[in-house]
C-alpha positions in Angstrom: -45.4 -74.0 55.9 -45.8 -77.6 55.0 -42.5 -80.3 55.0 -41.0 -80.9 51.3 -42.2 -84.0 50.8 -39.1 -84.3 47.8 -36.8 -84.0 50.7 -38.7 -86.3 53.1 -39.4 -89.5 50.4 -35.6 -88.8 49.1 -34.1 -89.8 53.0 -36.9 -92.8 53.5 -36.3 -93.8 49.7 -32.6 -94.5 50.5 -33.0 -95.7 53.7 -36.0 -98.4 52.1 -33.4 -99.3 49.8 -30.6 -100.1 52.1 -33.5 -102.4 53.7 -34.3 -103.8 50.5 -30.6 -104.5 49.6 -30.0 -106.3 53.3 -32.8 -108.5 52.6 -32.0 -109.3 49.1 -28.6 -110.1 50.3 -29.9 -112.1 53.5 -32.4 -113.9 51.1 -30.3 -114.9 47.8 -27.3 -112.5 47.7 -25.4 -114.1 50.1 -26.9 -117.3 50.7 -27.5 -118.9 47.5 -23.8 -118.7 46.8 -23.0 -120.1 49.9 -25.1 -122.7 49.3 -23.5 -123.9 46.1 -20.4 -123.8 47.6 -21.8 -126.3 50.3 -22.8 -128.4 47.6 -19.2 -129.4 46.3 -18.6 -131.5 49.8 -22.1 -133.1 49.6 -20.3 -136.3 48.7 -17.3 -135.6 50.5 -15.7 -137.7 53.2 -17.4 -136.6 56.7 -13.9 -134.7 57.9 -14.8 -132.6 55.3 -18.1 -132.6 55.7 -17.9 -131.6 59.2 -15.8 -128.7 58.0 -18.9 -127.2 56.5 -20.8 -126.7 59.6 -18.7 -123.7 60.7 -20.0 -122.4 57.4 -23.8 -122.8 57.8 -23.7 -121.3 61.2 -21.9 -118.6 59.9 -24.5 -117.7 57.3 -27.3 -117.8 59.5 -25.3 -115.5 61.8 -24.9 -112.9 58.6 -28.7 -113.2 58.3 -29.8 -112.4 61.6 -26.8 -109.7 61.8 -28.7 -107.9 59.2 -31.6 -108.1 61.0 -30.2 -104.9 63.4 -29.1 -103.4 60.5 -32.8 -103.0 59.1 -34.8 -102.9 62.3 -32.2 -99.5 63.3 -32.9 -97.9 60.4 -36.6 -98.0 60.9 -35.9 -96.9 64.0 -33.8 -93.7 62.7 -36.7 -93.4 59.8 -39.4 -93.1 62.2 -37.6 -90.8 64.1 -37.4 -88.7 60.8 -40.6 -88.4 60.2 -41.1 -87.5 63.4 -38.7 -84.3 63.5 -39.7 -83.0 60.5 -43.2 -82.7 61.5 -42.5 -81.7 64.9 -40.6 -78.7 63.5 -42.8 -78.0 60.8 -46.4 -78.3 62.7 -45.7 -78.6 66.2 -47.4 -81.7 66.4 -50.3 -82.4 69.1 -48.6 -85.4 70.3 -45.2 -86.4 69.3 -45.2 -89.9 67.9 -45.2 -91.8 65.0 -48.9 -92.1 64.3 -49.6 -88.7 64.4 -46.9 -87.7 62.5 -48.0 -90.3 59.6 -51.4 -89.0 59.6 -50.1 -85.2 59.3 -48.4 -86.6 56.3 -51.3 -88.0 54.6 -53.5 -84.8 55.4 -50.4 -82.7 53.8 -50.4 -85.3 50.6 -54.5 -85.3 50.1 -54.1 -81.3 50.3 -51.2 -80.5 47.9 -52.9 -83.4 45.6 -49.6 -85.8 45.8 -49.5 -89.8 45.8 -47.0 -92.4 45.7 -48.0 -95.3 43.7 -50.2 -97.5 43.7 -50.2 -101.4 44.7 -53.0 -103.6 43.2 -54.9 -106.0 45.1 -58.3 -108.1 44.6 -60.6 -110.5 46.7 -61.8 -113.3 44.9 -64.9 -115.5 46.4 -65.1 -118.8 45.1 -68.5 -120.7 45.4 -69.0 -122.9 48.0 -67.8 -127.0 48.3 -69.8 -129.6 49.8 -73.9 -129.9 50.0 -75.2 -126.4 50.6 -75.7 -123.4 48.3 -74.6 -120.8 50.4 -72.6 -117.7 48.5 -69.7 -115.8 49.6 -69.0 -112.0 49.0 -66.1 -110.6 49.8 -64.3 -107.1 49.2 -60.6 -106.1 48.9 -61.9 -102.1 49.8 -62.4 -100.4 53.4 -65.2 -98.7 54.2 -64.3 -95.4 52.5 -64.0 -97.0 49.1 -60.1 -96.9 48.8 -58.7 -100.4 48.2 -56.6 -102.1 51.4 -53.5 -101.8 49.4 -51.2 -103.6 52.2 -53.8 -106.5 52.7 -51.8 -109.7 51.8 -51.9 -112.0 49.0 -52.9 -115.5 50.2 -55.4 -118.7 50.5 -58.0 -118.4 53.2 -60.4 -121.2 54.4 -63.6 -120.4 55.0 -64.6 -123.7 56.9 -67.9 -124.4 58.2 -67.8 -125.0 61.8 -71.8 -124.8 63.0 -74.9 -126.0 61.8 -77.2 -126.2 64.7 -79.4 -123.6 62.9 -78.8 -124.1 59.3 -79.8 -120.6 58.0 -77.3 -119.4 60.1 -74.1 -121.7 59.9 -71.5 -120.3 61.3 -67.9 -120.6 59.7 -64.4 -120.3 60.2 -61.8 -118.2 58.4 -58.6 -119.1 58.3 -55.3 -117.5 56.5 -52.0 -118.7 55.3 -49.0 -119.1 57.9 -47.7 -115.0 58.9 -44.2 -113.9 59.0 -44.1 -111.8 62.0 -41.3 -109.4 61.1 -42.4 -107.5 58.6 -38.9 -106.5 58.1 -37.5 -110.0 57.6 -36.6 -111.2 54.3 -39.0 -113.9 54.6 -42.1 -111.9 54.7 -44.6 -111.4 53.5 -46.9 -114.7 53.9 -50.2 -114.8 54.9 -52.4 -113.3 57.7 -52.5 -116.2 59.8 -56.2 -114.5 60.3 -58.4 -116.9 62.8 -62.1 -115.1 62.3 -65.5 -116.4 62.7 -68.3 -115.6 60.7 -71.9 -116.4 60.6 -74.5 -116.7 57.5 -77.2 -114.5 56.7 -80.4 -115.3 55.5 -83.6 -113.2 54.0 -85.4 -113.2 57.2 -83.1 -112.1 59.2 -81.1 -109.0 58.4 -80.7 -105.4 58.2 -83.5 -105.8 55.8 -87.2 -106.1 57.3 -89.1 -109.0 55.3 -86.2 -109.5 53.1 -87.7 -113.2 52.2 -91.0 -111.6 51.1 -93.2 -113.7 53.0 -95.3 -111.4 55.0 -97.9 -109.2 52.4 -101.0 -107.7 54.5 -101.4 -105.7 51.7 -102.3 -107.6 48.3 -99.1 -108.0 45.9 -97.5 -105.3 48.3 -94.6 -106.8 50.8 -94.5 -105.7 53.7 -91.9 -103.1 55.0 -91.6 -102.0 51.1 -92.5 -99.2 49.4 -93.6 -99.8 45.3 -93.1 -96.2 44.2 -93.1 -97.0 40.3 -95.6 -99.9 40.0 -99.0 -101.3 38.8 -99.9 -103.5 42.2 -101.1 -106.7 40.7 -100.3 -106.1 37.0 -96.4 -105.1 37.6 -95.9 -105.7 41.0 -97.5 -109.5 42.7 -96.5 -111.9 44.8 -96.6 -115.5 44.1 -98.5 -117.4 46.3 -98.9 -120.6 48.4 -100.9 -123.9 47.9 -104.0 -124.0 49.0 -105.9 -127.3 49.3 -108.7 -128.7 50.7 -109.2 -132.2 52.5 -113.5 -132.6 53.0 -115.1 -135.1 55.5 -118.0 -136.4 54.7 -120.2 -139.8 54.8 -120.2 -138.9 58.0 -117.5 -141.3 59.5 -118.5 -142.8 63.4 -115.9 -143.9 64.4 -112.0 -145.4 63.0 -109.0 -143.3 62.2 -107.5 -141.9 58.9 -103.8 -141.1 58.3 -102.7 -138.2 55.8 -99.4 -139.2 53.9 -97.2 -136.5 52.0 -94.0 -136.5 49.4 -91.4 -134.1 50.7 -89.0 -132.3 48.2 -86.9 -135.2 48.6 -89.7 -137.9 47.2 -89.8 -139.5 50.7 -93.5 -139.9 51.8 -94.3 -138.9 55.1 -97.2 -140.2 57.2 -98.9 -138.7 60.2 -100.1 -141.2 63.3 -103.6 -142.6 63.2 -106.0 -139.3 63.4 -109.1 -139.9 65.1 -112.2 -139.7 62.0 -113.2 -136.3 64.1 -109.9 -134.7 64.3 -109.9 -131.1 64.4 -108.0 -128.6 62.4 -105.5 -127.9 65.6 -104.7 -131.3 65.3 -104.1 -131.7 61.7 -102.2 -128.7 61.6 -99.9 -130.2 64.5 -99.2 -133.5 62.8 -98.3 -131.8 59.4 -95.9 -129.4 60.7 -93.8 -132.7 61.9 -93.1 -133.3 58.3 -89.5 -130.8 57.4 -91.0 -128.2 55.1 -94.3 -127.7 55.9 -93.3 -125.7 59.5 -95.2 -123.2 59.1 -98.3 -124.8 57.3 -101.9 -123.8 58.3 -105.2 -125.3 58.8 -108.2 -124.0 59.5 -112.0 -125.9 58.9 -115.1 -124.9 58.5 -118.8 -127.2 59.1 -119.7 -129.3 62.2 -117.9 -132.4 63.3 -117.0 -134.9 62.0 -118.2 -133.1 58.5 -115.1 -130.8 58.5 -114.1 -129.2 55.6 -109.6 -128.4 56.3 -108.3 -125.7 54.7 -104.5 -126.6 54.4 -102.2 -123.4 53.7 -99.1 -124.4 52.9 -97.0 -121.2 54.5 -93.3 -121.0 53.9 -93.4 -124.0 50.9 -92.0 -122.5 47.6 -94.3 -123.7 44.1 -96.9 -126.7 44.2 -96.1 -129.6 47.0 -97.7 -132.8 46.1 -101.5 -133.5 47.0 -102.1 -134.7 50.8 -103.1 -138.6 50.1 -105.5 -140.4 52.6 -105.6 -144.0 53.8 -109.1 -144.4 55.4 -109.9 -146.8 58.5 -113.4 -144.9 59.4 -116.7 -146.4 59.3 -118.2 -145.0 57.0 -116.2 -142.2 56.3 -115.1 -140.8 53.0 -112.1 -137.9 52.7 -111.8 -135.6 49.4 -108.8 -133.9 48.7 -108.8 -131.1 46.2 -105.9 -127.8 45.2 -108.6 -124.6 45.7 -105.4 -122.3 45.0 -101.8 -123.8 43.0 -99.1 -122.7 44.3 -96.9 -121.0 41.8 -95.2 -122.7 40.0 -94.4 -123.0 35.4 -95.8 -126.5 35.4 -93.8 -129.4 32.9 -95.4 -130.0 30.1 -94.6 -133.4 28.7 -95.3 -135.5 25.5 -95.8 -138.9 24.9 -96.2 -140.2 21.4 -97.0 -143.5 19.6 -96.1 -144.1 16.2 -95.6 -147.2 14.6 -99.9 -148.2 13.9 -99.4 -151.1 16.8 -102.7 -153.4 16.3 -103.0 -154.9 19.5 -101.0 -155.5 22.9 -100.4 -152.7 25.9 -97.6 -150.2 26.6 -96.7 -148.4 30.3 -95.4 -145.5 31.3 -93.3 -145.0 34.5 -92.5 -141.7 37.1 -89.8 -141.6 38.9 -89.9 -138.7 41.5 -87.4 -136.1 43.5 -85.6 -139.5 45.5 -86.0 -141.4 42.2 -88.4 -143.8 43.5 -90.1 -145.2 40.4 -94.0 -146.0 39.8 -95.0 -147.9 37.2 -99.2 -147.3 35.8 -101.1 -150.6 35.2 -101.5 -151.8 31.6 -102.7 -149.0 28.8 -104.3 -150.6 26.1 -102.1 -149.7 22.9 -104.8 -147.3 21.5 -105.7 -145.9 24.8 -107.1 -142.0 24.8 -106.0 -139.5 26.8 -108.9 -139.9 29.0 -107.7 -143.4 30.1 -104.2 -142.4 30.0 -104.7 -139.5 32.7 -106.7 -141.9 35.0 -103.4 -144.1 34.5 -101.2 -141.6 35.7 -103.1 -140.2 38.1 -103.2 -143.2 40.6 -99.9 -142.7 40.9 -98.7 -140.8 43.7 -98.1 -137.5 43.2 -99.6 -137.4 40.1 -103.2 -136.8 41.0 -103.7 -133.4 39.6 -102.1 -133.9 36.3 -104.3 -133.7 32.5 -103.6 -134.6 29.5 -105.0 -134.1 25.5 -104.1 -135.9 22.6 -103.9 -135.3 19.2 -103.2 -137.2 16.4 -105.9 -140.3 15.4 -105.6 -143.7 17.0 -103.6 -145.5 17.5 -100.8 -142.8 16.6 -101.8 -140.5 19.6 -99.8 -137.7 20.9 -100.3 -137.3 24.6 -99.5 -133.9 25.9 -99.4 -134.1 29.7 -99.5 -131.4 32.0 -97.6 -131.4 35.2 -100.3 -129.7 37.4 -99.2 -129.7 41.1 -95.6 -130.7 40.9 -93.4 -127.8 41.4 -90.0 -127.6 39.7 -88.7 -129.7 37.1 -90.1 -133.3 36.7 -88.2 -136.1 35.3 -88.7 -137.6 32.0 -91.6 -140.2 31.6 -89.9 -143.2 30.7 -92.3 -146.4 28.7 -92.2 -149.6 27.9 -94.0 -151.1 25.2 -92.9 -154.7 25.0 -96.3 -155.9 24.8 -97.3 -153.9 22.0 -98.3 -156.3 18.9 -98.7 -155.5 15.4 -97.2 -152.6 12.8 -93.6 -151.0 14.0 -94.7 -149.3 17.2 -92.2 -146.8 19.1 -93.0 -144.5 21.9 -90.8 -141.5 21.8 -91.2 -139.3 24.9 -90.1 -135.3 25.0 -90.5 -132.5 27.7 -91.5 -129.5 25.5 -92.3 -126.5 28.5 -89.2 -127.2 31.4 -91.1 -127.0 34.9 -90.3 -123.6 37.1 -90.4 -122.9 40.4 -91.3 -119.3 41.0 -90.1 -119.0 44.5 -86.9 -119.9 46.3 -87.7 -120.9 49.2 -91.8 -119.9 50.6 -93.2 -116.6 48.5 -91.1 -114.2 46.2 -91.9 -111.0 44.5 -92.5 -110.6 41.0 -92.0 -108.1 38.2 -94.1 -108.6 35.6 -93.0 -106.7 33.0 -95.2 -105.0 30.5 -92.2 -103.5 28.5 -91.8 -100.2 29.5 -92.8 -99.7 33.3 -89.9 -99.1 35.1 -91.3 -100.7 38.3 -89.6 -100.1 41.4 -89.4 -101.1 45.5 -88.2 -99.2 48.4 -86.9 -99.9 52.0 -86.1 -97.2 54.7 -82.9 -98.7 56.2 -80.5 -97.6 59.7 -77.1 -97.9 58.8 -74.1 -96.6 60.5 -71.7 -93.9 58.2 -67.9 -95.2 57.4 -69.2 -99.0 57.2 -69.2 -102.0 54.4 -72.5 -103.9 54.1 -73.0 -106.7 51.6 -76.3 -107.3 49.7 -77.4 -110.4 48.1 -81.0 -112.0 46.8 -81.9 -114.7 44.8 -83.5 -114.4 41.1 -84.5 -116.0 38.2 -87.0 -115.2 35.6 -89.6 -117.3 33.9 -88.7 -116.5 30.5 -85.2 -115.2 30.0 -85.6 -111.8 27.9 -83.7 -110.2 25.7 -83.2 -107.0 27.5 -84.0 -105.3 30.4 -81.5 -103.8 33.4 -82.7 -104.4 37.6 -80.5 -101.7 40.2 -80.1 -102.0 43.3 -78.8 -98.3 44.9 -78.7 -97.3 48.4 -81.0 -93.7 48.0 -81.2 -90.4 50.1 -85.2 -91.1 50.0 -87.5 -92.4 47.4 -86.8 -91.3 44.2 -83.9 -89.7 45.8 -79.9 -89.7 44.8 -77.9 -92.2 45.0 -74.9 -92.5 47.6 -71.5 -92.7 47.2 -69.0 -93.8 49.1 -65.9 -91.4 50.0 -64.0 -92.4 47.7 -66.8 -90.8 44.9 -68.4 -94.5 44.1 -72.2 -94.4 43.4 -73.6 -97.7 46.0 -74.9 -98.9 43.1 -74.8 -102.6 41.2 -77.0 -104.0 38.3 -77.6 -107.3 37.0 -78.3 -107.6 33.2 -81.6 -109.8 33.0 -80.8 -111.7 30.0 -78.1 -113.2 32.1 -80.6 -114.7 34.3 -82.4 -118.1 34.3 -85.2 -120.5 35.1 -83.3 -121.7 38.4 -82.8 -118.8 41.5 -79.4 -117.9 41.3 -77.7 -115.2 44.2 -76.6 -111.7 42.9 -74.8 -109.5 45.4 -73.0 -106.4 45.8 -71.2 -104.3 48.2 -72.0 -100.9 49.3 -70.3 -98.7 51.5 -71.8 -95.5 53.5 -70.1 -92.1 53.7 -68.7 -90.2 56.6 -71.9 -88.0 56.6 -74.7 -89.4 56.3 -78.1 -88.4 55.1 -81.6 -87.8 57.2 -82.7 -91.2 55.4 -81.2 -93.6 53.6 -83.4 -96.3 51.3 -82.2 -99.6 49.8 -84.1 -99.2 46.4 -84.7 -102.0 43.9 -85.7 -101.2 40.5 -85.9 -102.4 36.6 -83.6 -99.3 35.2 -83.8 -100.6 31.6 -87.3 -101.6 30.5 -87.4 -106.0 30.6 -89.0 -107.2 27.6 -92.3 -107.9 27.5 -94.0 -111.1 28.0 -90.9 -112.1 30.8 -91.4 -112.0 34.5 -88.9 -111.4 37.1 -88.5 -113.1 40.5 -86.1 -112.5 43.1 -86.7 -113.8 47.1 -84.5 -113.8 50.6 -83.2 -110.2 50.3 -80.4 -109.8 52.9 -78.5 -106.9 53.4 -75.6 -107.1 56.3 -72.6 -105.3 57.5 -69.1 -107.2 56.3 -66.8 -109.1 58.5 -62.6 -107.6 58.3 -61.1 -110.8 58.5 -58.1 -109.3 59.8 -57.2 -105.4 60.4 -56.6 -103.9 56.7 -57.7 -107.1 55.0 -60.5 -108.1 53.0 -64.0 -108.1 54.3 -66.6 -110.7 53.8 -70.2 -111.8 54.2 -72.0 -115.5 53.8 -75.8 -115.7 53.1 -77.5 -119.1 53.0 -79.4 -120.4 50.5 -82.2 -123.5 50.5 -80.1 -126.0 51.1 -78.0 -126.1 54.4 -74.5 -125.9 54.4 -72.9 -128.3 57.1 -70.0 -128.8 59.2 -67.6 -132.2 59.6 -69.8 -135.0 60.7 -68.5 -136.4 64.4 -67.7 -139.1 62.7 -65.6 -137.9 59.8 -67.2 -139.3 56.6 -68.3 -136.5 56.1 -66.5 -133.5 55.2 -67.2 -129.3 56.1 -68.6 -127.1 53.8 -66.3 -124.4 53.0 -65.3 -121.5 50.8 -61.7 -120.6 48.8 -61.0 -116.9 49.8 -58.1 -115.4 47.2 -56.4 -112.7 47.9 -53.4 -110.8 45.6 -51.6 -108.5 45.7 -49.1 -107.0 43.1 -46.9 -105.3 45.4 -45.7 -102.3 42.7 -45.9 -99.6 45.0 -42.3 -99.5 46.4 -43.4 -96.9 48.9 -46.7 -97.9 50.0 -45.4 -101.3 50.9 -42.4 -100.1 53.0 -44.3 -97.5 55.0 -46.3 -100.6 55.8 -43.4 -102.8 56.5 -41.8 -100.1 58.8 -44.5 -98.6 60.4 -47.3 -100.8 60.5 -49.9 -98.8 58.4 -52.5 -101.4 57.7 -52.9 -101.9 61.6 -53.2 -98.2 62.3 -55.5 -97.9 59.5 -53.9 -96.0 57.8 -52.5 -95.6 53.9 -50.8 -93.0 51.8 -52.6 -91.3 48.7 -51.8 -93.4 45.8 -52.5 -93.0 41.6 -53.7 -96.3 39.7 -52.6 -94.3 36.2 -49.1 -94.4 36.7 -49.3 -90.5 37.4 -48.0 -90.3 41.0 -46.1 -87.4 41.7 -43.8 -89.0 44.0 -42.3 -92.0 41.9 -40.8 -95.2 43.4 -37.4 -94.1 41.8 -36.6 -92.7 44.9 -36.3 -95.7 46.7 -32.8 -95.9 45.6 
């Protein structure tokens, strides 16, 4: 036998509705109209005003009155439910809960469903200095949506920054109304929950920031099973450079300077003229950045030759510059290996036939400190140009060619060992004599920096391999993990489809969550840019799980030849409930930190708008929830999206 659900949402309907018709009455019915009768005496003489306080206390008594009304017929509801079971199943424990969850097992069997309420998490991107992302999800683990989570604002604040890649935060909901049965509710969560960032080296993922590869153009911990290593599948790589002794030096000091990311120069202490490679290595990774920079040397002292790796820096950093105090010492800097980077490409053209007089040209770098080159004679070639530029710092690995005939030269100026995008040359030519000269400056190739934040993998696309990286990953069934990584392509193409899928093995099936969703998510390339930009999803694991389970990345739609993809700092981590039955979430960080209030308050938290809604249109799902606290037992009836349900909110009448 089974209960007749008719019979059983037919007594809760009407007893929902006498709730729903106490609370409309204590919140408008009964006091708006008192109300505007108040309002005839606001003017009144204060006898008369007095006479109104017998009136307002007597309202608020009618309200909280009600209030027994309502909670004793969830009482008498509960009960029902209760009885009914116990008669029809002979229930293993006598109580509300188990009773409930008879009901749902009896509604998922006979296919029946009440409808449905829709709700939705929105993440909004972050405010302040960093570049961290939010995801969040308005699901539970088993793919149906938390249709009693409640609609409100929630702060995400950050609230630690001792370790930047893993700030941790602060989430904080909207004021609660703890009756659910009052006619004030609902509100917010009042949710207090703490959160803490993820970043791509550590994670569920092992090498998710793709800067360990033992293997050539293989990454560690990843399996290509659709690739080309080196022609389809490569890493980018670091800077290499070299920094020779030679003369030899007897005696003195030397001091390496450097320009960080932020165009500040950095300068080591005095090194002695026979300083080692441990030394030099020990100095440099003082300067932020360059942590995990190595140096190794080959020949005999003091005729080193350094090698200088620079581990964990993303595209070209600027060439290592030397101020010599030896005797008779002389130090060589060269690049043996560019980091990778798409290097600017610049133009600066004369026109006008000047006759005589000189024109310069001036850099400004990442902290917009500006250097200005000495004179350049009006009808200079690129040869004298390039020596120009190159004195200034920073610039030292830059080349130029000209076309055109003099004086009317083009200069087209490469941006060799500058990573990222480099700001206009700007030029003056106030002492330029003769003719109508102008010098009209263009950047015709934007510069790119192939990696986010040390190395990044890359699919090089040759228009048709469908190239494709696996991890083996431990996760834990009935659970919500959020994925995000950083990409960008070199040249934006006009087609082309990457996946990520959580897999039964490689070249396996894809999982899906109970509710029937593949784990699946794709990002259409041509959506892409030059700049790293996070793309994230959210999977969820089934109640069964497989022997092995593989996060898979893959291009599913061939990318269009002649583009490259990059993508870097992989994360994948299990999601944070904010509060029970409400939205999950999940920060990862990005390259630049995101920071709490400064002790001194000038300077505000980071933080992050969580929005939740909630439409409220299924009558019956939100007055289990109000009178028998579904969403903290975890519990929630079958609904139907389609406006099919077979047990229809009429009956709350």
């Amino acid at each position: 036998m089974a209960v007749n659900l008719t019979t059983l949402f037919t007594r809760l309907g009407h007893g929902f509705y006498v709730q729903e018709v106490a609370n409309l009455a204590r919140l408008t019915t009964i006091p708006v109209p008192v109300k505007a009768y108040q309002d005839h005496f606001d003017s009144t003489s204060l006898p008369l005003k007095k006479a109104m306080a017998p009136v307002e206390a007597a309202n608020r008594g009618f309200q909280s009155s009600a209030s027994g009304l309502v909670s004793t017929l969830r009482d008498s509801m509960a009960e029902t439910l209760i009885e009914m079971y116990q008669a029809d199943a002979n229930l293993d424990r006598k109580d509300l809960t188990t009773a409930l969850v008879t009901l749902i097992r009896q509604m998922a069997g006979s296919g029946d469903d009440v409808d449905a309420s829709t709700v939705a998490a929105s993440a909004g991107t972050i405010v302040g200095t960093g570049d961290g992302v939010l995801v969040a999800s308005a699901k539970r683990a088993d793919g149906k949506f938390n249709e009693n989570l409640l609609a409100e604002t929630i702060r995400i604040t950050c609230s630690g920054d001792t370790t930047p890649a893993k700030a941790s935060f602060t989430a904080k909901g909207d004021v609660a109304v703890a009756d659910k049965l009052s006619q004030d509710w609902p509100l917010g969560s009042a949710c207090s929950r703490g959160l803490t960032a993820t970043s791509g080296n550590d994670n569920l993922l092992s090498n998710g920031d793709f800067d360990d590869w033992t293997q050539t153009n293989v990454p560690d911990y990843w399996t290509p099973s659709v690739a080309t290593v080196g022609t389809t599948l490569k890493s980018t790589t670091y800077e290499v450079q070299s920094l020779v002794v030679s003369g030899p030096p007897t005696a003195g000091t030397y001091v390496l300077t450097f320009t960080d990311t932020t165009g500040r120069v950095r300068s080591t202490p005095a090194l002695a003229y026979n300083a080692t490679a441990a030394t030099l290595q020990t100095e440099l990774r003082k300067f932020p950045g360059l942590e995990l920079l190595t140096v190794t040397s080959s020949g005999t002292t003091p005729n080193f030759t350094h090698t200088i790796t620079f581990t964990g820096y993303a595209g070209n950093p600027p060439r290592l510059r030397t101020t010599n105090n030896t005797t008779g010492g002389t130090y060589t800097h060269s690049t043996t290996t560019q980091g990778s980077t798409v290097a600017e490409v610049q133009t600066v053209a004369m026109s006008g036939t000047p006759t005589g007089g000189t024109y310069t040209i001036t850099y400004a770098n990442a902290a917009g400190i500006s250097q200005t080159t000495a004179a350049i004679a009006y009808n200079a070639n690129s040869a004298t140009v390039q020596t120009a530029l190159r004195l200034l710092n920073e610039l030292e690995e830059i080349t130029i060619v000209e076309s055109g005939s003099t004086p009317n030269y083009t200069h087209t100026i490469t941006f060799t060992g500058i990573g990222g995008n480099v700001t206009q040359l700007t030029s003056s030519g106030a002492s330029l004599t003769g003719g109508t000269p102008v010098i009209t400056h263009a950047t015709t190739v934007p510069g790119i920096q192939l990696s986010f934040l040390a190395r990044a993998v890359e699919f090089d696309s040759d228009g048709s391999q469908l190239t494709t990286l696996n991890q083996k990953v431990t996760l834990k069934a009935l659970t919500q993990y959020a994925f995000n990584l950083w990409m960008m392509a070199d040249v934006v193409p006009a087609a082309g489809v990457i996946t990520v899928d959580l897999v039964d093995g490689i070249g396996g099936t894809v999982l899906a969550d109970e509710a029937g969703t593949n784990n699946t998510f794709t990002i259409t390339c041509s959506g892409l840019t030059t700049s790293f930009v996070a793309k994230n999803g959210v999977f969820r694991t089934p109640k069964i799980m497989p022997t092995a389970v593989y996060l898979r990345i893959r291009i599913s739609t061939a990318v269009t030849t002649g583009s490259s993809i990059f993508f870097d700092h992989a994360a994948l981590v299990e999601m944070s409930e904010l509060y029970k039955g409400g939205p999950s979430a999940s920060i990862f960080s990005g390259k630049t930190a995101m920071r709490k209030a400064a002790a001194d308050g000038q300077v505000d938290a980071d933080y992050f708008i969580l929005t939740t809604t909630n439409d409220r249109a299924g009558e019956f799902q939100e007055w289990f929830e109000r009178n028998f606290n579904m969403r903290e037992k975890g519990l929630l009836l079958p609904s139907d999206t389609g406006g099919a349900e077979t047990i229809s909110d009429a009956l709350v009448a």
